[in-house]
Every structure is written in C-alpha cells, then in structure tokens.
Backbone as JSON, one array per atom type, in Angstrom:
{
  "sequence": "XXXXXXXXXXXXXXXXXXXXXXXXXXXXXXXXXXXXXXXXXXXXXXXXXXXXXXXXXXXXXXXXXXXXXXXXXXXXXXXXXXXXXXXXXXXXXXXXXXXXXXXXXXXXXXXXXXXXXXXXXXXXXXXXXXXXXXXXXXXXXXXXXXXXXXXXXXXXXXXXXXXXXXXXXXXXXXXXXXXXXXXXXXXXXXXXXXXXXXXXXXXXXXXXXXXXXXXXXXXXXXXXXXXXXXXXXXXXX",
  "N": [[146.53, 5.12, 394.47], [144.41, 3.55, 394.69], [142.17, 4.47, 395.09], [142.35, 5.86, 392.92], [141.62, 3.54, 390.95], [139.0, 3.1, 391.83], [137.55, 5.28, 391.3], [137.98, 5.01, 388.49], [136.81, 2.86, 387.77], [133.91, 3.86, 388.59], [133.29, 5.55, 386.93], [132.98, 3.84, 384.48], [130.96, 2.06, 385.41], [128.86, 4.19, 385.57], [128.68, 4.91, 383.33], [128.48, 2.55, 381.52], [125.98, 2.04, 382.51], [123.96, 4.0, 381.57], [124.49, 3.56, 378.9], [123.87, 1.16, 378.57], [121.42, 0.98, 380.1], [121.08, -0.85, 381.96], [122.35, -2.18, 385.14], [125.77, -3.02, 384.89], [127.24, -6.17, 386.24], [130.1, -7.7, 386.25], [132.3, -5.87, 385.59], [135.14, -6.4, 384.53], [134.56, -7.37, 382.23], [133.73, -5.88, 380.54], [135.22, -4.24, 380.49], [137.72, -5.7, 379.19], [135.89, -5.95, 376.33], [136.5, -3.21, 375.47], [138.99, -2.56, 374.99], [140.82, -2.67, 372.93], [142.88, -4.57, 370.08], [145.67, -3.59, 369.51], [146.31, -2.54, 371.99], [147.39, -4.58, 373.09], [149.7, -7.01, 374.03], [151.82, -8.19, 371.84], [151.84, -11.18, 369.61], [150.07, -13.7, 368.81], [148.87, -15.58, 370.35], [148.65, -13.96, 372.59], [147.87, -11.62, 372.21], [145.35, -12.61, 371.39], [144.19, -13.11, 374.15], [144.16, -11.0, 375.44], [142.3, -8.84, 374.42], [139.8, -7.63, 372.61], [139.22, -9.52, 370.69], [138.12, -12.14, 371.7], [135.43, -12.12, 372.48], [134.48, -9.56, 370.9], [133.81, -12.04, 368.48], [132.02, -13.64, 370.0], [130.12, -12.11, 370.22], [129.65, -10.96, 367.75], [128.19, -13.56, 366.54], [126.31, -13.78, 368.33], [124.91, -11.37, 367.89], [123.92, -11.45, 364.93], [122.35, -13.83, 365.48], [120.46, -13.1, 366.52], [119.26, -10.47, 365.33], [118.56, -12.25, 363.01], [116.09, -13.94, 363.72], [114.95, -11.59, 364.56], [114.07, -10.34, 362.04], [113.09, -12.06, 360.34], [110.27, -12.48, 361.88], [109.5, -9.77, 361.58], [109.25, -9.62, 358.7], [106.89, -11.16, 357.66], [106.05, -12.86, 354.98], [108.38, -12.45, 353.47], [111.22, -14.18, 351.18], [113.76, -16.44, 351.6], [116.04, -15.04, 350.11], [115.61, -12.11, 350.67], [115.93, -11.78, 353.23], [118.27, -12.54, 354.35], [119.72, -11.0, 352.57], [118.73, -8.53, 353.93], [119.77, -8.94, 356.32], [122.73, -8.68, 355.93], [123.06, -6.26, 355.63], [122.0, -4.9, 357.66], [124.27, -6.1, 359.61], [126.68, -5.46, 358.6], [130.32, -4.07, 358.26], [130.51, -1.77, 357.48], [128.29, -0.42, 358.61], [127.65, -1.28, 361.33], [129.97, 0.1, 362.83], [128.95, 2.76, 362.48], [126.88, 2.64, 363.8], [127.85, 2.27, 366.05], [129.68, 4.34, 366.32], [127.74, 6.69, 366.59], [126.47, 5.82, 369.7], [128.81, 6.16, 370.86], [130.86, 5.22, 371.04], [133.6, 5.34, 370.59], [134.63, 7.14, 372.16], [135.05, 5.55, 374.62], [136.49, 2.95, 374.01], [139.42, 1.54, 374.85], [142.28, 2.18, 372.61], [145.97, 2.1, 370.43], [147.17, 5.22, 370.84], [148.48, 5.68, 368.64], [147.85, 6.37, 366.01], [146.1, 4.38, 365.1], [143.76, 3.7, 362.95], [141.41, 2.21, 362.36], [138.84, 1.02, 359.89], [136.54, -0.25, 361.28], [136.97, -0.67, 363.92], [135.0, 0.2, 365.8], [133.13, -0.79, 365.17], [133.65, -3.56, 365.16], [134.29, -3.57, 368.52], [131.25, -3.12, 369.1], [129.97, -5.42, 368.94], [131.99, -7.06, 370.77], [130.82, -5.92, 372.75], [128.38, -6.8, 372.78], [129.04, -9.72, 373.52], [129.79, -9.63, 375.96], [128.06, -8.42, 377.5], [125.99, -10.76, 377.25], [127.96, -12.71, 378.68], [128.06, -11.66, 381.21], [125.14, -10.92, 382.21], [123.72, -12.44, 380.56], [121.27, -14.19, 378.03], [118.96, -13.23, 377.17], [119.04, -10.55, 378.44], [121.21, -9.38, 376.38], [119.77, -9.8, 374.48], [117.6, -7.93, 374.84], [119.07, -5.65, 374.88], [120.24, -5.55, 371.72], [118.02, -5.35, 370.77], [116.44, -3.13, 371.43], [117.84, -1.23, 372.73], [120.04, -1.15, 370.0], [118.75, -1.75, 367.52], [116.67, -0.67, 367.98], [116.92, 2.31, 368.46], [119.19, 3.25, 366.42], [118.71, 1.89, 363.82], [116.95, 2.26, 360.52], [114.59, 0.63, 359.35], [112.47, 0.28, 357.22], [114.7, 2.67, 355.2], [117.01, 0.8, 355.49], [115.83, -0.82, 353.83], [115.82, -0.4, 351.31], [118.37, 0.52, 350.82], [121.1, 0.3, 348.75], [123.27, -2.07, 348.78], [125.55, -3.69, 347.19], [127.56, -2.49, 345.25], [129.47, -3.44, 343.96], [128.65, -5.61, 342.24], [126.8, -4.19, 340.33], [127.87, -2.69, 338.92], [129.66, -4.49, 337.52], [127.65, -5.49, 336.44], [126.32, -3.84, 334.88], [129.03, -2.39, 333.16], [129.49, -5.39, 331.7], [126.88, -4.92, 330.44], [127.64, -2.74, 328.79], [129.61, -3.41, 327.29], [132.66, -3.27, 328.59], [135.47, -3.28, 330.78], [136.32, -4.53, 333.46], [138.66, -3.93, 336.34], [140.2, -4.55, 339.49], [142.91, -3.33, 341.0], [145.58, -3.73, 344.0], [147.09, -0.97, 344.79], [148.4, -0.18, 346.87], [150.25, -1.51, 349.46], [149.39, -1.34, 353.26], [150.76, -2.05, 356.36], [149.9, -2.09, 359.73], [150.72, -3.03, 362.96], [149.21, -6.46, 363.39], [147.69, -5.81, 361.17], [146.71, -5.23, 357.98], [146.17, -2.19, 355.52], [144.85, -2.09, 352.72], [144.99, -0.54, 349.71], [142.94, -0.09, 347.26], [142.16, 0.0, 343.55], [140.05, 0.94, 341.29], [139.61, -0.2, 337.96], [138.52, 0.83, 334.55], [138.09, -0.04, 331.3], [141.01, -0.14, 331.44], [141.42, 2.73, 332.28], [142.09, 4.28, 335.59], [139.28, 4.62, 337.48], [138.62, 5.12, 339.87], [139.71, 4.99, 343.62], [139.71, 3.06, 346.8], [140.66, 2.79, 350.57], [141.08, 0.15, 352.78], [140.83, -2.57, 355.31], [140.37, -4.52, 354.43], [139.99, -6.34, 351.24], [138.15, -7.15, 349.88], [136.04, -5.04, 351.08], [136.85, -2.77, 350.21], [137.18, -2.77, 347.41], [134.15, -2.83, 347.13], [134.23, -0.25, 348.0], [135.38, 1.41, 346.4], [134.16, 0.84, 344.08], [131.48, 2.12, 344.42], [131.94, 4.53, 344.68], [132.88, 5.07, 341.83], [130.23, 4.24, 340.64], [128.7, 5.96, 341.49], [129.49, 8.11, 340.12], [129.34, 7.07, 337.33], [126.68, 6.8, 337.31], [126.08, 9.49, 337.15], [126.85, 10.78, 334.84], [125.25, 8.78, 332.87], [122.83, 9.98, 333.49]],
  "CA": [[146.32, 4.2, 393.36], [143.12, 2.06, 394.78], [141.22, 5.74, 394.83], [142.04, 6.08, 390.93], [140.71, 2.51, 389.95], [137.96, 3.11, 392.55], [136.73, 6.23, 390.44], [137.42, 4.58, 387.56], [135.69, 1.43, 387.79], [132.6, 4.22, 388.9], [133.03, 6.07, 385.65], [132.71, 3.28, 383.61], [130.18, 1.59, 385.63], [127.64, 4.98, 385.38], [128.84, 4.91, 381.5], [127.7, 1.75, 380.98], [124.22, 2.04, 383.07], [123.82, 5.21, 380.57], [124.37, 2.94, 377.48], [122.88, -0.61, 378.21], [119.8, 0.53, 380.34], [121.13, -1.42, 383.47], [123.49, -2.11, 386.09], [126.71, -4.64, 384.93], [128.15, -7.06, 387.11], [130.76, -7.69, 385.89], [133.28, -4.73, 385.08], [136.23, -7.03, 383.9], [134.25, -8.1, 381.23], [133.05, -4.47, 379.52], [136.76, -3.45, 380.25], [138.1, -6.58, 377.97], [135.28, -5.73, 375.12], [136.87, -2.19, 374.97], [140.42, -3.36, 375.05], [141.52, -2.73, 371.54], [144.48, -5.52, 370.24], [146.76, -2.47, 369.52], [146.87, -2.24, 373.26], [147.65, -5.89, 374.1], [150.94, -7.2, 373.6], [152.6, -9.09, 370.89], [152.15, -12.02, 369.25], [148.6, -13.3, 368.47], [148.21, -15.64, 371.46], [148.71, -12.5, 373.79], [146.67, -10.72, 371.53], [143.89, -13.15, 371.5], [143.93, -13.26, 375.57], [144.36, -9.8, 376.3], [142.14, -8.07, 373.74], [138.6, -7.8, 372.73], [138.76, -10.49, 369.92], [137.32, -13.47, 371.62], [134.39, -11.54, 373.2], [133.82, -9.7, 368.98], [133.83, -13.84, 367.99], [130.64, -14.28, 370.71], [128.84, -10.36, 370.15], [128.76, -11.31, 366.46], [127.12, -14.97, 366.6], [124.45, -13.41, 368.57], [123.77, -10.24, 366.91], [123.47, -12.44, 363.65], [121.18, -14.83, 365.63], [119.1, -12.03, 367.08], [118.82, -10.01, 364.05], [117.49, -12.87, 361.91], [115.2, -13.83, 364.11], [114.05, -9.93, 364.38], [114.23, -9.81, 360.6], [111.95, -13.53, 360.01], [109.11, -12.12, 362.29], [109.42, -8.19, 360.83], [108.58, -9.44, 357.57], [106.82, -12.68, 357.39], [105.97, -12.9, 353.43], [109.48, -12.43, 352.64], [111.23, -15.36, 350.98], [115.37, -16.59, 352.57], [117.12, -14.17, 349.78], [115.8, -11.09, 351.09], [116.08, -11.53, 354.61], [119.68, -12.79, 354.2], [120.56, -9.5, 352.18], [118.51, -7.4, 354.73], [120.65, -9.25, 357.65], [123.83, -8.4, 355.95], [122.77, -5.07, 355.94], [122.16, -4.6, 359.21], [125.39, -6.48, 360.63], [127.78, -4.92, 357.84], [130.74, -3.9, 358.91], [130.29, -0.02, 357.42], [127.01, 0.25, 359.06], [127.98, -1.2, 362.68], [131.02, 0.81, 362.53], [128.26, 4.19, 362.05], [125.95, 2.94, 364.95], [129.03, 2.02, 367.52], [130.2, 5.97, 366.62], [126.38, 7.01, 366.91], [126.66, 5.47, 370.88], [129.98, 7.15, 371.62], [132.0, 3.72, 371.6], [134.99, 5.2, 370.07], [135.17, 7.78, 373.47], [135.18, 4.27, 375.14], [137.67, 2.17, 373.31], [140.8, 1.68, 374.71], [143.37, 1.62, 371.74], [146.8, 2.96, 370.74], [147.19, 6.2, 370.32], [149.74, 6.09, 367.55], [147.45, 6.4, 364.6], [145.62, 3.09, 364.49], [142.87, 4.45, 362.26], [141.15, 0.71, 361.3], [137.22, 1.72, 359.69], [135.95, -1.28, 361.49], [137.45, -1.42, 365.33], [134.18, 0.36, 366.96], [131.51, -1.5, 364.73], [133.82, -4.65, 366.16], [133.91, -3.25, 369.64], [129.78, -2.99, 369.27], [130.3, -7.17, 368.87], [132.23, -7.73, 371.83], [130.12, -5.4, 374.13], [127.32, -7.83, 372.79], [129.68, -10.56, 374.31], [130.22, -9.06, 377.33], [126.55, -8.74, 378.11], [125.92, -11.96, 377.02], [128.61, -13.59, 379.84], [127.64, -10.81, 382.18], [124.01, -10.86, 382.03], [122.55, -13.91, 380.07], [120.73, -14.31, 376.82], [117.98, -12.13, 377.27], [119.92, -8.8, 378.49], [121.94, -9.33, 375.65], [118.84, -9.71, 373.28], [117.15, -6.89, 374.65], [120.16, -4.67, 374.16], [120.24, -5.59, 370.81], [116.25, -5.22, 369.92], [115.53, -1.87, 372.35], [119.27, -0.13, 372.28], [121.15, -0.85, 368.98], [117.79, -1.97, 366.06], [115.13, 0.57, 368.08], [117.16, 3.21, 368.2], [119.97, 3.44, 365.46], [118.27, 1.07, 362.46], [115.36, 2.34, 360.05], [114.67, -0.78, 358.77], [112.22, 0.47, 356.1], [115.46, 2.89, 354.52], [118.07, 0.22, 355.1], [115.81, -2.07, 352.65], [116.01, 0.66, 349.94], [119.73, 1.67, 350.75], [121.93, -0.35, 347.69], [124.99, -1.77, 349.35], [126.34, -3.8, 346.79], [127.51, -1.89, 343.98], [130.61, -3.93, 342.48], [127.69, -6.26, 341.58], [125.71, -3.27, 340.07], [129.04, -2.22, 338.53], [129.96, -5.6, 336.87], [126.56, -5.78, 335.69], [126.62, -2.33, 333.96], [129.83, -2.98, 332.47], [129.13, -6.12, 331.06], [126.04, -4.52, 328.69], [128.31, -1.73, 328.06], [130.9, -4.68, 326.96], [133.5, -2.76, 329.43], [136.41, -4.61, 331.32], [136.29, -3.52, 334.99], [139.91, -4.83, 337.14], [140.6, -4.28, 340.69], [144.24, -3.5, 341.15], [146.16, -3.6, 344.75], [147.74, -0.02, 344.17], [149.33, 0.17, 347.8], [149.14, -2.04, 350.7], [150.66, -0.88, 354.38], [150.81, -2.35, 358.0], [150.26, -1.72, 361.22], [150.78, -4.63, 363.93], [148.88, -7.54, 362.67], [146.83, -5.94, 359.99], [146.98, -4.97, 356.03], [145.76, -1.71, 355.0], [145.03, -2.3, 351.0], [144.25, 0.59, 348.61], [142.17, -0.68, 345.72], [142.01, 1.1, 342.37], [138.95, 0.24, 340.1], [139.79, 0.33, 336.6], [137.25, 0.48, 333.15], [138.77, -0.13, 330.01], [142.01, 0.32, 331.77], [141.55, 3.92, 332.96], [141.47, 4.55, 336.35], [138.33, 5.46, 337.9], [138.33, 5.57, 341.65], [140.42, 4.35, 344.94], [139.47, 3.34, 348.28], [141.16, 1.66, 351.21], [140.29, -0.66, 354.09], [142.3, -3.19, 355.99], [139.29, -5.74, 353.72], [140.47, -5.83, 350.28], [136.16, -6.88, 349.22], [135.28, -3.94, 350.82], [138.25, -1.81, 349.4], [136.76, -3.04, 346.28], [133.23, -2.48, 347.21], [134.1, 1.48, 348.48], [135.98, 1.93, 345.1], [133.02, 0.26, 343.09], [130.24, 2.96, 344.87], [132.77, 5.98, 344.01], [132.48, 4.51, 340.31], [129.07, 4.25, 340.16], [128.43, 7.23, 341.9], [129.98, 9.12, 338.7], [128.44, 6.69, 336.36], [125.0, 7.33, 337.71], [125.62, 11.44, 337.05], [127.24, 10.49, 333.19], [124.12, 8.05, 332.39], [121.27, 10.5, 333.98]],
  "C": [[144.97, 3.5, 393.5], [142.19, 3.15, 394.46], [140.95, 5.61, 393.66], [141.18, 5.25, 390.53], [139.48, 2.77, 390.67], [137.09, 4.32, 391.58], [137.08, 5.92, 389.29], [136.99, 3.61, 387.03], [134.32, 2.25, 387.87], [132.27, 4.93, 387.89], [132.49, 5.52, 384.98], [131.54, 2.68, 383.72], [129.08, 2.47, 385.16], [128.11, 4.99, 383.27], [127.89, 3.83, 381.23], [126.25, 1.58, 381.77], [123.54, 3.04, 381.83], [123.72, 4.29, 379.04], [123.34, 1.72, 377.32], [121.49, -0.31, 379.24], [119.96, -0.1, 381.42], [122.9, -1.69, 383.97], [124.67, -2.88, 385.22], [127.43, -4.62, 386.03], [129.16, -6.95, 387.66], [132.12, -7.34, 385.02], [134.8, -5.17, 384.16], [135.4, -7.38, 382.46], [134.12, -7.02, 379.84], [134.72, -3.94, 379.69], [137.38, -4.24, 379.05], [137.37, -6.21, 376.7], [135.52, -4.23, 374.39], [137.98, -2.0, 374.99], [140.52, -3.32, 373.52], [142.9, -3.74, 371.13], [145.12, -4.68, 369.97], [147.2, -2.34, 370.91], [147.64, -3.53, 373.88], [149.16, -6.59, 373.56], [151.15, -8.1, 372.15], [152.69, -10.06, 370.22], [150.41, -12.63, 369.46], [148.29, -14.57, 369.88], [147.98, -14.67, 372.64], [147.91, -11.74, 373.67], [145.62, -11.01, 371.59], [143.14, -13.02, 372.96], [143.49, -11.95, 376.14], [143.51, -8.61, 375.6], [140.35, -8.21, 373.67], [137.91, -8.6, 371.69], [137.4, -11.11, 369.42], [135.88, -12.75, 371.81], [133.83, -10.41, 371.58], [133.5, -11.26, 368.69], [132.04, -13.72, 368.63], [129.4, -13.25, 370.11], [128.86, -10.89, 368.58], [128.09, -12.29, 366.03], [126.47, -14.79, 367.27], [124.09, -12.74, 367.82], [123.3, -10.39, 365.06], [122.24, -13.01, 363.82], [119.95, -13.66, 365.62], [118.34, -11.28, 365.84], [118.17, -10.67, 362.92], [116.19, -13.39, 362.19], [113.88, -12.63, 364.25], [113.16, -9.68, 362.64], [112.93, -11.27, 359.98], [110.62, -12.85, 360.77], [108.85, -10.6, 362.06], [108.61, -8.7, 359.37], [108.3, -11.13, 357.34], [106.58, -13.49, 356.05], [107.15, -12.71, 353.18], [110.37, -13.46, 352.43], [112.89, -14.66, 351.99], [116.23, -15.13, 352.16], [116.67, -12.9, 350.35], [116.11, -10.92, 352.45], [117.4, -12.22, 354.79], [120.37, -11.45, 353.58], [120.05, -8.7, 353.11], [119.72, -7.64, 356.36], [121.73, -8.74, 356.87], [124.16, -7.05, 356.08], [122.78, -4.44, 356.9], [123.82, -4.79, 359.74], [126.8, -6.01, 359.8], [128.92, -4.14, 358.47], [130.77, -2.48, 359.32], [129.26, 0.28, 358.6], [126.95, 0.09, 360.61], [128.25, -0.74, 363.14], [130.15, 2.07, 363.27], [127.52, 3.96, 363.25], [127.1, 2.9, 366.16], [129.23, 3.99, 367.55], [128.88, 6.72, 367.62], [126.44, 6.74, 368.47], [127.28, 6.04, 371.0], [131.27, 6.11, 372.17], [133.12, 3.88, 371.31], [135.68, 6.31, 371.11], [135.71, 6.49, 374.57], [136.02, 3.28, 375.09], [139.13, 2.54, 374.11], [141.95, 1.33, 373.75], [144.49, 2.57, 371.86], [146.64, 4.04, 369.86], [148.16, 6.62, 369.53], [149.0, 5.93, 366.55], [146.84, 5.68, 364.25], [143.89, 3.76, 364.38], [141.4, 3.0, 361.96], [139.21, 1.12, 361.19], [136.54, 0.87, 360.65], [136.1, -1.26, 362.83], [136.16, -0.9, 366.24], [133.09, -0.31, 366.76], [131.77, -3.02, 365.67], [133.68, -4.63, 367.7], [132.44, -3.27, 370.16], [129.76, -4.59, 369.11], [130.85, -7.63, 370.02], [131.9, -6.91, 372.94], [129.0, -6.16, 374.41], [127.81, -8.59, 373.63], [129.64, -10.15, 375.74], [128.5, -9.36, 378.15], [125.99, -9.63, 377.98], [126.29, -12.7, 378.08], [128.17, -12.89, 381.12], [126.07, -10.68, 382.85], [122.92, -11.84, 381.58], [121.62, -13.42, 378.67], [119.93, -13.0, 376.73], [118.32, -10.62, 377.55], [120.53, -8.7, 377.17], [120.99, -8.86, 374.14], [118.28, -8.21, 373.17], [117.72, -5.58, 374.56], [120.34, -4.34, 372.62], [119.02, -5.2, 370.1], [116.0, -3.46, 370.3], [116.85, -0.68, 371.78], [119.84, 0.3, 370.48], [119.6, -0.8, 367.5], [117.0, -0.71, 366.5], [115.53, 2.12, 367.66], [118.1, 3.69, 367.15], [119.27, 2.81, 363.83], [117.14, 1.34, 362.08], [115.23, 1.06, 359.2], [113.6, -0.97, 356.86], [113.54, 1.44, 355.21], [116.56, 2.51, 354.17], [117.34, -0.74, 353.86], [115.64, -1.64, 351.24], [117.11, 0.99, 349.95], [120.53, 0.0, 349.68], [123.0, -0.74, 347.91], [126.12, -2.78, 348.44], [126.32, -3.53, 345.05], [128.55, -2.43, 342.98], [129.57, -4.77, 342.02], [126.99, -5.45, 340.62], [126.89, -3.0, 338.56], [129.28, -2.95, 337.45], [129.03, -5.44, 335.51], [126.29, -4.92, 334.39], [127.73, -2.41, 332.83], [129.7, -4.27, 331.29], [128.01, -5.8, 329.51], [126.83, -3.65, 328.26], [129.6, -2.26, 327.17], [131.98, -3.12, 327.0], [134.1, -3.55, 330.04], [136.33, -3.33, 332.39], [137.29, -4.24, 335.37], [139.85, -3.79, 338.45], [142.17, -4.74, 341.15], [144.77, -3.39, 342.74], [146.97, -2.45, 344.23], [149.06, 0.32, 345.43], [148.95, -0.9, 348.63], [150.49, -1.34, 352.04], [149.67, -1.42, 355.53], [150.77, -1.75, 359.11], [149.73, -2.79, 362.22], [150.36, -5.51, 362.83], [147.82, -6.97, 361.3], [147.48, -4.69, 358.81], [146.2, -3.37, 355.86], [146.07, -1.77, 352.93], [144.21, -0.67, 350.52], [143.99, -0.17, 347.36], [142.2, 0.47, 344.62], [141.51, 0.36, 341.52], [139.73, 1.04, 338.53], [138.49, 0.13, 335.39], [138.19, 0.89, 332.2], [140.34, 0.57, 330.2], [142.45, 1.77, 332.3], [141.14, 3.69, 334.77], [140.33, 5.25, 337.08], [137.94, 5.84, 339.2], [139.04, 4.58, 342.0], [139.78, 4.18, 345.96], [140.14, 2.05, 349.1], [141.03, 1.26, 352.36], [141.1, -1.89, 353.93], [141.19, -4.57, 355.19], [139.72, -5.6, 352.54], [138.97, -6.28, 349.51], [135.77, -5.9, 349.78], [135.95, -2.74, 350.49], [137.52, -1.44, 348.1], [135.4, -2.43, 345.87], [132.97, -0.67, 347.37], [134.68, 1.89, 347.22], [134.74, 2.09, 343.8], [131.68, 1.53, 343.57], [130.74, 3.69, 344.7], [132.24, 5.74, 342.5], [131.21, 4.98, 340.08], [128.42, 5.45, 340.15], [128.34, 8.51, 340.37], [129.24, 8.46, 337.71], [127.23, 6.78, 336.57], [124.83, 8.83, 337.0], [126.07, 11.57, 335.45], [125.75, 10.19, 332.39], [122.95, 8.63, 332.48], [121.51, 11.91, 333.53]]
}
C-alpha cells in the first residue's frame, strides 16, 4: 500500500512538473484541485471540504485579476467596455472548459465515473489548479502560470476579440426589427447530485427553433440562441 501512494504521488508529481513548468510542494493541494464534488461525500458541507470548490472560488479571483491586468496593459487605448467584454471572453466558462481539455485536465480529474458529464467541471478544475498554485507557490508562480502556460499558449487574443460570444443579444436585437417574439422555454430539466441539467428551447413566433442544455440555464439560452442565429445568418445571406 505505501509503494502504490509512493508511485502515485511520483506520477502526479512528474505530471504536474510537465504542466506548470516547475516542481510543487505541496501534493495535497493539486490532489484537492482535481477532486471533483461527485467524488466527495454528501451533503454540501462535506462537499465543500472534500472537493475542489473552495480552491475554483480562489483560481477564479485571480485569473480574473491577472487577466485584467494582462488585458489593461495589452491594449492601452481601449476604453472599460471593451476590456470587460474581452475579459469575459477569456474567463468564460465555454472557453476555459476548451483550454483545461487542450492541457489534458480531464485525464487528471478525479470524478465519478457514473456519467457525470457537467460542460464546465475541467474549465472549473483549470480555477482551482490556479488556487492550488497560488497556496502552494505564491502570487507570482500562480501569475506566471497564468501569463506563460494558459494566455501564451492556448489564447489568440487578436481572434478571441473578433469571435461573437453573445448572440441572444444579437438574436433579440434581430428579432426586434423583424418585430418577432423570441421565448426561452425550460423544455426538460434533470439531476445529478447537487446540480440541474436544464434543456432550453428558443422559440420565434412560437415555432421552435433550436435546443441546448447546460447545468446554466443563461448559457442554455445562450447555446440555443447561437444554433438560431447560426440558421438565421444562412436564411438572411
């Protein structure tokens, strides 16, 4: 038994030298930030203790800080609203989600293996690995993880400020000159442990026009609303 954890405390350790660029410490800490709450028991203080929550909570109030700071000295002519929509861009949950896979964080993740599908748990897991290196390491490891690892290498920063990410706005807007009624119906919702999967179903002038579902029922809305448009773009052109 001490052999096993002994080779696999050395797995994880050369894993994470391979990902962050240096040694960690502190191995309890990168084990908790890949601790999925599907794995942790029962009841949401158990869940909060035993999971990789609190340590998402810390990795996303840096990589907010860091990123706006990155994003204020990237473009110094640009007024608050764009560099508030380019940060949301970046830290979104789709697009985290796409760089955590991109790393290999969802080989990493410990969750359960009964089906828990959730779009979001590796972009969150990329939040509390921030954390981790943060308590493990100190400000600066944490930063330069975030500037060198996750913006240098995963984020084009000139095609995220051309990529369109909110389209029920686009949608609305469209609608409105077309004097069209757009509704967002709850068509299904289903559970697993503590969270909601919702299926959305966009409607126009009461027809249905597209579904999509996510345990978020704004970005349910939002993945339904970019199906939509998608088709109304290839109608209108």
């Amino acid at each position: 038994m001490f052999r096993h954890l002994l080779s696999s405390d050395k797995k994880l350790s050369d894993s994470l030298k391979n990902l962050l660029g240096f040694n960690a410490r502190n191995l309890a800490l990168y084990q908790m930030a890949f601790r999925h709450k599907s794995m942790a028991r029962n009841g949401t203080e158990e869940t909060t203790k035993t999971s990789n929550e609190r340590l998402e909570f810390l990795g996303d109030a840096l990589l907010n800080a860091i990123v706006a700071e990155h994003l204020f000295r990237r473009f110094p002519y640009k007024d608050e609203g764009f560099l508030t929509k380019m940060r949301s861009k970046v830290v979104s949950r789709n697009h985290l989600n796409g760089i955590a896979m991109k790393m290999g964080l969802q080989d990493m993740l410990n969750k359960d293996s009964g089906g828990y599908s959730g779009s979001s748990i590796y972009g969150n897991a990329l939040e509390a690995l921030i954390g981790a290196i943060y308590l493990d390491r100190g400000y600066l490891k944490s930063k330069k993880f975030i500037l060198d690892r996750v913006l240098g290498l995963y984020v084009d920063m000139d095609e995220l400020e051309n990529t369109e990410t909110d389209f029920k706005s686009k949608l609305i807007e469209w609608a409105q000159k077309e004097k069209k009624s757009v509704e967002f119906r709850v068509m299904e919702e289903a559970r697993y442990a503590d969270d909601k999967t919702f299926l959305i179903g966009l409607f126009i002038d009461h027809e249905l026009k597209a579904e999509a579902s996510h345990y978020s029922k704004k970005k349910a809305e939002q993945m339904a609303s970019e199906k939509a448009w998608e088709s109304i773009n290839v109608i209108t052109h």
